[in-house]
N, C-alpha and C positions, 0 to 999 in steps of 0.2 A: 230462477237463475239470476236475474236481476235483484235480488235480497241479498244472493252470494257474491256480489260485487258493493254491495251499501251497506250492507249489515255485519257485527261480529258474528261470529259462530255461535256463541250464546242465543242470539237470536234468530236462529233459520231454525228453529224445534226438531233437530233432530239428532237428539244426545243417542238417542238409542233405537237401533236398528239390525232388524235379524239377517238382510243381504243388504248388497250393494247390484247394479249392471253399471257398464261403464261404456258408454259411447264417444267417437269421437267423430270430426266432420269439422265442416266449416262453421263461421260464426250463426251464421244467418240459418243452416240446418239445424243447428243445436237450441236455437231459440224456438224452431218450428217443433221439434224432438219433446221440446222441457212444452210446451203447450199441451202437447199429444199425452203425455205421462202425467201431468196433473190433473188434466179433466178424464182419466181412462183409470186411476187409481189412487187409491190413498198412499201416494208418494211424497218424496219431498227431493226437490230436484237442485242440486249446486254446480258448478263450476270447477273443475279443477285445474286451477292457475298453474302456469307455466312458460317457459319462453319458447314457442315455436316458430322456426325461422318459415314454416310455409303455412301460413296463420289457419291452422286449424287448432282448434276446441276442445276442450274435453269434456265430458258431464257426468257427474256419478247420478244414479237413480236410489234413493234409500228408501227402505222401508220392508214390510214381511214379506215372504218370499212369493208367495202366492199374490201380490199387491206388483213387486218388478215384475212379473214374471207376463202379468197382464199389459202393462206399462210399458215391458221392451216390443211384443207380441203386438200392439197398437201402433208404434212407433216402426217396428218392421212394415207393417198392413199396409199403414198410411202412406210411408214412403216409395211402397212397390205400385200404387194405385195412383200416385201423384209422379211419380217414374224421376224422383230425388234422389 
């Protein structure tokens, strides 16, 4: 997530990609979300910029379908177990 705020898109390797998941939440869940999906899968995790007047986030998950699918599945777990 932090690459998709400093870097072009060029640069976040993910030209190509079989699904997307898309989460939203607050800033500070979404950073805990994008931790849980990169160490849970071969994902690639960004940002979806926007103006939200009640500062919540958004995060796309890219990558095979079978790779989000794990990704979202960890990120549900984790958040039901930590009661986020």
């Amino acid at each position: 997530m932090l690459k998709s705020r400093t870097l072009s898109k060029d640069a976040l390797g993910c030209e190509e990609f079989d699904t997307l998941g898309l989460i939203q939440g607050k800033l500070v869940e979404m950073f805990i979300a994008t931790d849980i999906a990169e160490k849970a899968a071969n994902v690639n995790v960004i940002e979806i910029k926007g103006v939200c007047p009640q500062h919540f986030t958004m995060i796309a998950v890219l990558g095979d379908v079978a790779s989000v699918n794990e990704a979202l599945n960890n990120i549900s777990r984790e958040f039901k177990e930590r009661k986020i």
